[in-house]
C-alpha positions as CSV (number, residue, x, y, z in Angstrom):
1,X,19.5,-45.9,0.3
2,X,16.9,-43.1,0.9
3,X,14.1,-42.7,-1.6
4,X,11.0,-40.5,-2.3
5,X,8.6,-42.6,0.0
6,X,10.9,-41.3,2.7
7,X,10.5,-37.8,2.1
8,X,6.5,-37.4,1.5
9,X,7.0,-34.1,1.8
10,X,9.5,-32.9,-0.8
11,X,9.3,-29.3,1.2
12,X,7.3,-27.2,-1.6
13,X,6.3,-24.8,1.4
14,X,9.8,-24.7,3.0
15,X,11.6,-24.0,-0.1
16,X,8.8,-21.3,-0.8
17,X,9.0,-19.6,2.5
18,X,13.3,-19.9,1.6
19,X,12.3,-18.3,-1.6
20,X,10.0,-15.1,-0.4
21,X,13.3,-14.5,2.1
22,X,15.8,-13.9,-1.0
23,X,12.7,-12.0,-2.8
24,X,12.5,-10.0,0.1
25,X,16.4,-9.4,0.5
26,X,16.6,-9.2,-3.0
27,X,13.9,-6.4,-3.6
28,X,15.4,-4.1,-0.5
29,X,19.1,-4.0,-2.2
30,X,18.6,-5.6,-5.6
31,X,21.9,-7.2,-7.0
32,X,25.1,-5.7,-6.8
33,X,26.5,-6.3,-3.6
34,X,28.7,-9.0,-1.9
35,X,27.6,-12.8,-0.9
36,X,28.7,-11.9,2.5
37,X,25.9,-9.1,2.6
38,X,22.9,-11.5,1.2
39,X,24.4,-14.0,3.4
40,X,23.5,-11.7,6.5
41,X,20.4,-10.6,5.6
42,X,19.3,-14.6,5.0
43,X,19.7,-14.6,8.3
44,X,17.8,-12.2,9.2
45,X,15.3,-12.9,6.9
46,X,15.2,-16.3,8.3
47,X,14.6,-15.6,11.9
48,X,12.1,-13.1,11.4
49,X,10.1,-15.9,9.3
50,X,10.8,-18.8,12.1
51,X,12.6,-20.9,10.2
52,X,15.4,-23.1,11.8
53,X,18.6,-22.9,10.0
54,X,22.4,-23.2,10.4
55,X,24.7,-20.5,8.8
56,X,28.0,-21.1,7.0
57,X,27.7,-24.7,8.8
58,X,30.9,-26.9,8.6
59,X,30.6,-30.9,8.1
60,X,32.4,-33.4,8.2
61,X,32.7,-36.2,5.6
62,X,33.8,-39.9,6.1
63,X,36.0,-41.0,3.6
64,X,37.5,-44.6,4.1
65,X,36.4,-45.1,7.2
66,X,38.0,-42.0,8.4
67,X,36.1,-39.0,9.5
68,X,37.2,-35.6,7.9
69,X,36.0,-32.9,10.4
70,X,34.9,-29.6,8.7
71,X,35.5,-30.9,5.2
72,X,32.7,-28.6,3.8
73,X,30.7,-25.3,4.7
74,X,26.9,-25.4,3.7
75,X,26.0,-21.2,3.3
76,X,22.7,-22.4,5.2
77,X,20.8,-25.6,5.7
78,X,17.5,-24.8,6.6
79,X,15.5,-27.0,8.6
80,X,18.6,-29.6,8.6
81,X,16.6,-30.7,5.3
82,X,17.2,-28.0,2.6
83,X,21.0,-26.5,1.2
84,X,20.7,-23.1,0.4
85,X,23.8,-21.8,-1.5
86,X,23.7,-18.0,-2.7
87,X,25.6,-16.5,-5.4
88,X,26.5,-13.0,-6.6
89,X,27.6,-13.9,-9.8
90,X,27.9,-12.7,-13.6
91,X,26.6,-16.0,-14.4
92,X,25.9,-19.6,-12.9
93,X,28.2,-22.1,-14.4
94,X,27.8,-26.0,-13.9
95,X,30.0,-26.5,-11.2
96,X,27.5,-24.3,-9.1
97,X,25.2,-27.0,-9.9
98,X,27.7,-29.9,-9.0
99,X,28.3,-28.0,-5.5
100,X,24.9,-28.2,-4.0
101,X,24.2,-31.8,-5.1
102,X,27.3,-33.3,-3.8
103,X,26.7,-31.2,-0.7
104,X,23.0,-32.4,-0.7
105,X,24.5,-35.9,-1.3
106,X,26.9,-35.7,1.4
107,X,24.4,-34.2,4.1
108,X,21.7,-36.4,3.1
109,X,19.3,-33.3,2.3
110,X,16.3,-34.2,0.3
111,X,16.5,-30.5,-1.1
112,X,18.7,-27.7,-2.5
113,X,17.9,-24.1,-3.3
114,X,21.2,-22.2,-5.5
115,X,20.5,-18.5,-5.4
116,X,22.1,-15.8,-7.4
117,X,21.3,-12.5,-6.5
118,X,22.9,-10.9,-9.2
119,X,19.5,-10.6,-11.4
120,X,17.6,-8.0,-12.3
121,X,14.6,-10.4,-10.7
122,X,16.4,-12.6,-8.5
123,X,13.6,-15.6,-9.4
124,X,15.5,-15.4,-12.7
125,X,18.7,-16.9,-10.4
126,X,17.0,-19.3,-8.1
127,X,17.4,-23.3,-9.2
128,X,15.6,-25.7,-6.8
129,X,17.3,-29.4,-6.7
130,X,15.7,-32.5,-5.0
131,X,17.4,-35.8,-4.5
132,X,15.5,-38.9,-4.1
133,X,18.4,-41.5,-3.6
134,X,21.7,-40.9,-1.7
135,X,24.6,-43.3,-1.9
136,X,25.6,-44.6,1.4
């Protein structure tokens, strides 16, 4: 089992610099448009500010001993320590919630950033998660 002492640094600067990407994305087209089009600019976003991320990564889970190849797709993981999932919904619902933990849980990141850029001030649609045990 992993716990806080293993992750001294619970990635208040990485999640910040995640952050003032959607701010940025979010104040150029406000909400309104598609996932897919936030998804892109992310990207963009991201590289421009050096950050090391995988998009719409597949992986695999190991249930019973057997391995499950592309059993989920993480929108981004940053760093190959933070899930960032974005939104462009009416509203955020629980099982939004339930998503990025159990695909925190299931990558073994220490962090989770669910964005919805369908706010009038997308800060009003940003929920930062942090684990401090996984289940093996």
């Amino acid at each position: 089992m992993a716990n806080a002492t293993q992750f001294p640094d619970l990635g208040s600067e990485l999640t910040r610099k995640i952050i003032e990407c959607a701010i940025s994305v979010h104040r150029y087209f406000g909400p309104g448009l598609l996932e897919s089009v936030y998804e892109e600019c992310m990207a963009i976003e991201f590289a421009k500010a050096g950050l090391k991320f995988k998009k719409q990564y597949f992986m695999p889970v190991n249930y019973n001993g057997c391995v499950i190849k592309d059993a989920y797709k993480l929108d981004f993981w940053v760093e190959d320590k933070v899930v960032v999932e974005l939104k462009a919904v009416d509203k955020m619902t629980p099982p939004f919630d339930a998503q990025i933990i159990t695909y925190m849980k299931l990558s073994k990141s220490p962090l989770g950033l669910l964005i919805n850029f369908n706010e009038k001030l997308v800060k009003d649609g940003i929920k930062r998660f942090a684990l401090t045990e996984f289940n093996s």
